[in-house]
N, C-alpha and C positions, 0 to 999 in steps of 0.2 A: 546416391539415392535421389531420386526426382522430388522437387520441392512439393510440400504438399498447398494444394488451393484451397485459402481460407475461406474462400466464397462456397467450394463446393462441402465441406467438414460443417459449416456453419446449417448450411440449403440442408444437409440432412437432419443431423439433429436436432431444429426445430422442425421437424414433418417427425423423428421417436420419438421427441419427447412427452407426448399426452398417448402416447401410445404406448410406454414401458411398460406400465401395472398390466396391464391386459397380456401383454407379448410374455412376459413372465409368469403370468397365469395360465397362458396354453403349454410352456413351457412345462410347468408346472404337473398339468392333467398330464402329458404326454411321458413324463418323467416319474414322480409321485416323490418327489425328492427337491426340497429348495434348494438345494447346492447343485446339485446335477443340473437343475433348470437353471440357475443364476448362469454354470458354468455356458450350457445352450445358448442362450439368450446372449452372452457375450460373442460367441462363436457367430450367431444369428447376425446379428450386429456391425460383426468386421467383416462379414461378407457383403451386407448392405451397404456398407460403405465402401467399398470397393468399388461394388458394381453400379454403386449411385450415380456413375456419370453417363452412364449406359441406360439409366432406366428413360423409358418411350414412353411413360404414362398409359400404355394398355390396360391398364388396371389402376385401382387404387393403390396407392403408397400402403393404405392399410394389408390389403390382399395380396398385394405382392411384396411387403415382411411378416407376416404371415403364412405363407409359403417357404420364405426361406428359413425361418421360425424353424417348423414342422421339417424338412429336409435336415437339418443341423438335431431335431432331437433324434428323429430317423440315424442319420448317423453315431450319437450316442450311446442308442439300446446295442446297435449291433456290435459296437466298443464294448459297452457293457457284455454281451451278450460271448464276446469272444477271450473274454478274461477268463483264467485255467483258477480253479479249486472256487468255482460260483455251487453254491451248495442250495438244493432245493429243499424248501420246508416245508412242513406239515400245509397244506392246503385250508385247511380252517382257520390257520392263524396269519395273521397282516405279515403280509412281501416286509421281508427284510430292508428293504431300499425305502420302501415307503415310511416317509415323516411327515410329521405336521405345515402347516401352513397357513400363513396369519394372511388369511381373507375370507371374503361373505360370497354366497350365491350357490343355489342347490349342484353346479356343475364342480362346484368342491367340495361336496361332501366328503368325509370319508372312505364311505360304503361306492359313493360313485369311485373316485382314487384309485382303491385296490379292486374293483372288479374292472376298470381300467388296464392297471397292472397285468393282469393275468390275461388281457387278450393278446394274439399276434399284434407285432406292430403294427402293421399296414392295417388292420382291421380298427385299431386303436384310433388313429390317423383317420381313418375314412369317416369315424362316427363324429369327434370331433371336428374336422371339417365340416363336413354334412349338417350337425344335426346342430351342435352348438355353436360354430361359426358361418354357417348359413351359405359355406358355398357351392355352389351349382358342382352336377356329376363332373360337367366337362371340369372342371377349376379345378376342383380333387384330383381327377383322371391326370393332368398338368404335372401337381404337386407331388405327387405319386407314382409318373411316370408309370402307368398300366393303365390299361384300356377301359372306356365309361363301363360295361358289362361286369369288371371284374371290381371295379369302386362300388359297385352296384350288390354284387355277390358279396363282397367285404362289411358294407353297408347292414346288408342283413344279416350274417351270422352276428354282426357289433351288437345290433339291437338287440336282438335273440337271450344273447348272454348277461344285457346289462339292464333286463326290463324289469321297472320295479325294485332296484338296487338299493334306493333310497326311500323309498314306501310313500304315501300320502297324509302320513298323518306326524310327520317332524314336527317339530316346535321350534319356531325360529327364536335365536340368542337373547333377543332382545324381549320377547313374550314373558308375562309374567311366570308364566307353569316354567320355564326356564330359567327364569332367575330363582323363583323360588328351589326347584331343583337341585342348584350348584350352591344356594348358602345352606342347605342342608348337609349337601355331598362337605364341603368347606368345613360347617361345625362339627361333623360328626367325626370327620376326622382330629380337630384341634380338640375336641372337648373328649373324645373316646364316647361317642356316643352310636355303638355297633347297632342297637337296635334300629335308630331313624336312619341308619345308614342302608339298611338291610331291609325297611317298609319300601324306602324310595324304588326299588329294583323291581320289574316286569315279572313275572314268573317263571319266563323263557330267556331273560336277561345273561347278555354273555359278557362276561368279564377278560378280555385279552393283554396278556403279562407280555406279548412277543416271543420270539423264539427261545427266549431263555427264560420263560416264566411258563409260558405256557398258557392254554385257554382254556375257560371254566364255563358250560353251557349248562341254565338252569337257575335259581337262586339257591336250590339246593348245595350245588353245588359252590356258587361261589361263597354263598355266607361261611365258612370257616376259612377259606384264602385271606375273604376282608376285617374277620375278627381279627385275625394276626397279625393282619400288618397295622391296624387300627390301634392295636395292642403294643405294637414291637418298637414304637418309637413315637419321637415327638414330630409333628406337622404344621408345617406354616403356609398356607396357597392362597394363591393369586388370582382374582378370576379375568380370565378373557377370553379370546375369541379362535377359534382356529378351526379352517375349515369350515367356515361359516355354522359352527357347532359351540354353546360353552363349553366351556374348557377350563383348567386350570394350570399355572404353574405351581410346582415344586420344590419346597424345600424339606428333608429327612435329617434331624436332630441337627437343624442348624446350616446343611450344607446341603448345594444344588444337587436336586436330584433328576425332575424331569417332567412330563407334561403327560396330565391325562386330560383327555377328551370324551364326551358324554354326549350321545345321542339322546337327547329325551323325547318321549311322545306322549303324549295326554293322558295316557295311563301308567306312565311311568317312565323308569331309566331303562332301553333295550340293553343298550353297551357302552360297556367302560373302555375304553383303548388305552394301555397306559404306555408310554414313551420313556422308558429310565433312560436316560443319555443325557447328564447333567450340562452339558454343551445346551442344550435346548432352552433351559433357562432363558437366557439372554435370548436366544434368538428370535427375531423380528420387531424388536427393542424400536428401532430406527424407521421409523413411517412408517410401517405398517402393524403396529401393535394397536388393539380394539378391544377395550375392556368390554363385558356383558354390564356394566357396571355406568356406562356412561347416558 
């Protein structure tokens, strides 16, 4: 094995290192999964470093791992995409793959995430390039390997499908109608208090359990889901941040259970997204954990 040069190992990782958070953030949109993006971004990574003694500064260091960024998740979906017994779900309720994610900024919403999800890739790829990392048709057309016309066609159906996804009138984490919010959503569950649990909610308010709960559209609808489980045990959460949305962790009679996230708007709770997968707890513990609460 040829020795490795510490001058050139060193030359790269101080040019990632203020670059990680972000590079695992596109990672992130492109994926809708922190472990799937961690695993990208890794992948991203050893190829940059490879190819680090080769790079001719044409571009930014930024735009050009960024590029390889995007090719390495490109490569992923279609890994993903050729695994045997991938089982398609009901379309109203949150992609299977998609979890939570301990950061802030409207391009991680939620509702942006999974209307993500459900484009082709290369259409996925072109919006995020384009529209959230600001690069030019030709850069795209590069990264994408197809022609500026067809970045361009990809471009538009992107927009098409994901306009207005996230609405105008959210409430960011830190706003008071937000905090106020989640220590309602918080006590009403600790204290069994169904009713302020049940004013908090929109009219049109959808409550999503996932593919094994299942999704509740309406308050009608969901107020007798939330009595029961209000009712069915004891609750202890956590507030913080995910997806640039409050949120909370979970604990059910004492043991990890999982992570709900709360879109609020001015007039109230739209959706509850809840996450049972007691793994989630812990996760984003280490640097990137962001209470609503600080």
């Amino acid at each position: 094995m040829a020795a490795v040069d510490t001058g050139v190992v060193t030359g790269f990782e101080a040019e990632v290192a203020p670059l990680r958070g972000e590079l695992l953030a596109h990672c992130y949109r492109m994926l809708g999964n922190p472990h799937d993006a961690e695993d990208a971004l890794q992948e991203a990574l050893l190829r940059g470093w490879r190819g680090w003694p080769a790079f001719e500064g044409r571009s930014s260091v930024r735009t050009w791992l960024y590029a390889i960024a995007t090719r390495a998740c490109l490569d992923a979906i279609r890994s993903r995409a050729a695994r045997p017994g991938e089982v398609v779900v009901d379309p109203g309720l949150l992609p299977a793959a998609v979890e939570p994610f301990a950061g802030r900024g409207d391009d991680l919403r939620l509702a942006f995430i999974v209307a993500l999800q459900r484009l082709p890739a290369r259409q996925r790829a072109a919006l995020l390039l384009r529209d959230v990392l600001g690069f030019t048709a030709v850069e795209a057309s590069d990264v994408l390997e197809i022609s500026v016309p067809a970045v361009k066609s990809a471009l538009q159906r992107a927009r098409a499908a994901t306009a207005d996804v996230v609405g105008s009138d959210v409430v960011e984490p830190d706003d008071p109608v937000a905090r106020r919010a989640l220590d309602v959503y918080m006590a009403a569950f600790v204290r069994g208090d169904v009713d302020a649990l049940i004013a908090l909610l929109r009219a049109d308010a959808v409550l999503d359990l996932g593919a094994r709960g299942g999704a509740f559209q309406g308050r009608v609808e969901c107020e007798p889901v939330l009595r029961d489980a209000v009712r069915s045990a004891e609750w202890s959460m956590r507030p913080v941040v995910r997806n640039a949305q409050p949120a909370v962790v979970v604990h059910h009679d004492g043991a990890p259970f999982g992570v709900a996230v709360l879109d609020v708007r001015r007039d109230g709770v739209a959706r509850i997204t809840v996450f049972a997968e007691p793994r989630l707890v812990d996760a984003g513990m280490a640097g990137h954990e962001a209470s609503v609460q600080e």
